[in-house]
C-alpha positions, 0 to 999 in steps of 0.5 A: 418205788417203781417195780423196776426202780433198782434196775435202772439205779442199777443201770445208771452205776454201771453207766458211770462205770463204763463211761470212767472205764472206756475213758481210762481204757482210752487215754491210757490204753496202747492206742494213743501210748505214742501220742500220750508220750509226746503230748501227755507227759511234757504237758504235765506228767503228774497231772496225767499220772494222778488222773490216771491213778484216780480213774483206775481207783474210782472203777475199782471202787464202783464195781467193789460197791456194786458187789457190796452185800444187799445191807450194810449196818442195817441199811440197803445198798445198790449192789448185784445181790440186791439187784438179783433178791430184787427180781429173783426168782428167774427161769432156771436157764437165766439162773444158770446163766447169773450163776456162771457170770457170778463165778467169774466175778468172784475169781477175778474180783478178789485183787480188785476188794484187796486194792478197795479195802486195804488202799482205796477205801481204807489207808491201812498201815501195814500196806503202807509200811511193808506190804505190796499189793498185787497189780490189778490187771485191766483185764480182770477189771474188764472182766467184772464188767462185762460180767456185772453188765451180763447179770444186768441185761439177763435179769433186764431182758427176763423181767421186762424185755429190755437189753442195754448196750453200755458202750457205745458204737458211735461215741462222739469224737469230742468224748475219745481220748484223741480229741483231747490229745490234738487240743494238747498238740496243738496248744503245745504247737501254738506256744512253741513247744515240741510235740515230737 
């Protein structure tokens, strides 16, 4: 295994993780909520709705398994404390700095681990039969991402001088959500559906 394996297994989680999330964030964020609305929803409501449920599920459980423990059963897991033993010791500034970061996770993380353990990943029976799980804000999911990507560039930049911009400046029109949006109306227009 190369010396910076993990950083880059690690790197490439929190690629999927952003890309998953900005195409939440994209499709089902304000900005596009009117088009959404008279395109999405008459296209085929429940196909957008169980969509938007599942990238919403998927983003939670990634950052849930990238603040799994380093072992589980006895085996490795790609998570942030594997990533911070892997590369550890660092300078007290960046330590300083990791340590911060990991306090902010850990206070905006516990809702995220309640949906994972007791709705994602498990189909626990009291959830389903009497209890209702708080919402997860989309501002405590931002939250541990920016987080997670803070930790992965300060341990990137403090061992080999490379930092990484996750969300791109220039993403190609065909990757936004209005791409999708226009082929949707136009569809719509060319059967002779109303958009409006």
């Amino acid at each position: 295994m190369s010396q910076f394996a993990v950083l880059d297994a690690f790197k490439k989680e929190l690629w999927d993780l952003e890309n998953h999330w900005f195409l939440f964030i994209d499709l089902y964020g304000n900005k596009h909520r009117e088009k959404r609305r008279s395109v999405l929803l008459p296209s085929h409501p429940l196909l957008f709705d169980v969509i938007k449920l599942r990238l919403h599920d998927h983003a939670q459980l990634i950052i849930s398994r990238l603040l799994d423990p380093a072992k589980t059963y006895g085996k490795d897991n790609l998570s942030l404390k594997t990533l911070i033993a892997t590369y550890s010791p660092f300078s007290d500034e960046v330590q300083t700095k990791i340590d911060d970061a990991l306090t902010e996770i850990q206070t905006n993380f516990a809702n995220i681990k309640q949906h994972r353990n007791k709705r994602i990943s498990h189909n626990d029976l009291n959830n389903k039969l009497d209890y209702d799980l708080p919402a997860v804000k989309i501002t405590e999911i931002d939250l541990v991402i920016d987080k997670l990507e803070l930790i992965f560039n300060l341990i990137s930049v403090d061992k080999r001088n490379r930092n990484h911009e996750f969300f791109p400046r220039n993403i190609d029109e065909e990757f936004k959500a209005e791409h999708l949006l226009k082929i949707l109306e136009a569809g719509r227009e060319t059967l002779g559906l109303s958009t409006s």
